[in-house]
C-alpha positions in Angstrom: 150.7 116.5 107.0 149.3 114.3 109.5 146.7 115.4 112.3 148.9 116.6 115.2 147.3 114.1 118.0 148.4 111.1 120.5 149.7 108.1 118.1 147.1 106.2 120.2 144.1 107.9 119.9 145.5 108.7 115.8 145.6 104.8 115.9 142.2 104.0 117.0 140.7 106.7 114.6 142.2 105.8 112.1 141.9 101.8 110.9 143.6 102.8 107.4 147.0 103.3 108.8 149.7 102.0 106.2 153.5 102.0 106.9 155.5 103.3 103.9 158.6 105.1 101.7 157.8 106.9 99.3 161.1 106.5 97.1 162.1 108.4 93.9 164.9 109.8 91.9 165.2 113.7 92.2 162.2 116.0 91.4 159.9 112.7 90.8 156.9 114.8 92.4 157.9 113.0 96.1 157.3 116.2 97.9 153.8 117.0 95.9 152.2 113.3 96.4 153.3 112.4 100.1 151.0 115.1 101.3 148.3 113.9 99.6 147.9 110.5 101.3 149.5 111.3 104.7 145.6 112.6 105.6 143.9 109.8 104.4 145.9 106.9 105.5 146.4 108.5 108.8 150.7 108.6 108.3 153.2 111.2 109.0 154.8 113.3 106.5 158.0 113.9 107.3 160.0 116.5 104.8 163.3 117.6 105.0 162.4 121.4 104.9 159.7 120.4 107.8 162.2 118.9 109.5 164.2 121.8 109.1 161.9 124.5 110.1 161.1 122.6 113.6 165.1 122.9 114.2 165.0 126.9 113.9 162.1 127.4 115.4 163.4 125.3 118.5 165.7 128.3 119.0 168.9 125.9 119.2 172.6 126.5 118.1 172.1 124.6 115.2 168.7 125.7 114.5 169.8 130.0 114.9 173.0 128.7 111.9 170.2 126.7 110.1 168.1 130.0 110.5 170.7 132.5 108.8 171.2 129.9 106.0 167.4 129.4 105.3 167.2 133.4 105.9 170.4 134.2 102.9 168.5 132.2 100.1 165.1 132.9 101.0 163.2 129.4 100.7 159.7 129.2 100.6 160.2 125.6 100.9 157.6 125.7 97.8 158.3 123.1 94.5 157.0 124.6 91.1 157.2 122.9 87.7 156.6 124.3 84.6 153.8 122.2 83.7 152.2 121.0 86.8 152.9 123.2 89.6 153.8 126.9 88.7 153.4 130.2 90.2 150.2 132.0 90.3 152.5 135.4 89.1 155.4 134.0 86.7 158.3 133.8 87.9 157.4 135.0 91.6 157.3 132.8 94.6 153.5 132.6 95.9 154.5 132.6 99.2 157.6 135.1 99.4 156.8 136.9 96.2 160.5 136.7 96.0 161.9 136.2 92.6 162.3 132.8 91.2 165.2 131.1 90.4 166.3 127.5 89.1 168.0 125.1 90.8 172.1 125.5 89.9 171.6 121.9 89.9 168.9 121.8 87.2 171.0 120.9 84.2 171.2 117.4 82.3 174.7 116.5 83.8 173.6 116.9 87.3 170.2 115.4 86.3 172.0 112.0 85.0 174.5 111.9 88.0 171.3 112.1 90.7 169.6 109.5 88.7 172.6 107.5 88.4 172.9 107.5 92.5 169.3 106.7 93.1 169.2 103.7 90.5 172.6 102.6 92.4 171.1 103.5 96.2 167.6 101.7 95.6 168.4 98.2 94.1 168.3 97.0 97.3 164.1 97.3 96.7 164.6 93.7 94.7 163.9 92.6 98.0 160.4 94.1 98.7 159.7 93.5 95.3 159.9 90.0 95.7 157.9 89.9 98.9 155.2 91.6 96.8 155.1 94.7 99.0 157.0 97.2 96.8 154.9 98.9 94.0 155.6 101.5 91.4 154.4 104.7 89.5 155.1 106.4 86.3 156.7 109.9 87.8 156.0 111.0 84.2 152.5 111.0 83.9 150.4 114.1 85.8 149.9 114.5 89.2 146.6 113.4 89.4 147.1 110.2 87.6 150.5 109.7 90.0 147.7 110.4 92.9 145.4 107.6 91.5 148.2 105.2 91.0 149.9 105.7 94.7 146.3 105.5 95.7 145.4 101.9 94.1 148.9 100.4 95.8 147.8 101.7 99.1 144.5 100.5 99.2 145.7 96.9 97.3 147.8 96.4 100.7 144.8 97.9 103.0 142.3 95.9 101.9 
């Protein structure tokens, strides 16, 4: 997440500041990279779940309902992946230690009718494609090669 200080001041310190989206179909590693630059190029990170957990602790209506439903189901607000990103203890939730469970929307079906949203949702990026200011990455490749790849846009437009 970005450094909690005046915009100003983050401004001035900061002469690598880049505004950005990062865009992607469901669980294309969005949540695990975004961290990783928001640092460096001096930009916020904002996250749903964040987002969410400022609401609660605000102590507002909607943030006590928000509050029970966060409390019934538990979330860590942590992403795992088999491959990339699991649990130190299988199965277990580092942060919890609750049990682990996968997503009722984890299934092919469900898979093809996200992607099949997002691909409709994001044509629209034609037009920063053609301006030259819309770049790409492989979501199938490792996290650290995604990393190095987000990294080379960024700097290509901060140069």
């Amino acid at each position: 997440m970005a450094p909690n200080v005046p915009a100003a001041k983050r401004a001035q310190e900061c002469p690598k500041g880049i505004r950005s989206v990062l865009l992607g179909p469901p669980r294309a590693s969005k949540g695990t990279q975004a961290p990783k630059f928001a640092e460096n190029f001096c930009v916020c990170h904002l996250a749903t779940g964040d987002i969410l957990k400022a609401i609660v602790a605000s102590g507002s209506e909607l943030g006590k309902k928000l509050k029970a439903t966060m409390d019934a189901r538990k979330l860590s607000g942590h992403s795992y992946h088999k491959e990339f990103n699991f649990p130190r203890e299988p199965m277990k939730d580092d942060i919890t230690g609750e049990p682990l469970v996968h997503r009722s929307d984890d299934n092919e079906k469900a898979l093809k009718i996200c992607l099949e949203a997002y691909h409709t949702q994001t044509t629209p990026l034609v037009y920063y494609s053609k301006r030259g200011i819309h770049s790409t990455t492989d979501a199938s490749q490792t996290p650290d090669v995604m990393s190095a790849s987000i990294l080379a846009a960024f700097s290509k437009v901060t140069s």
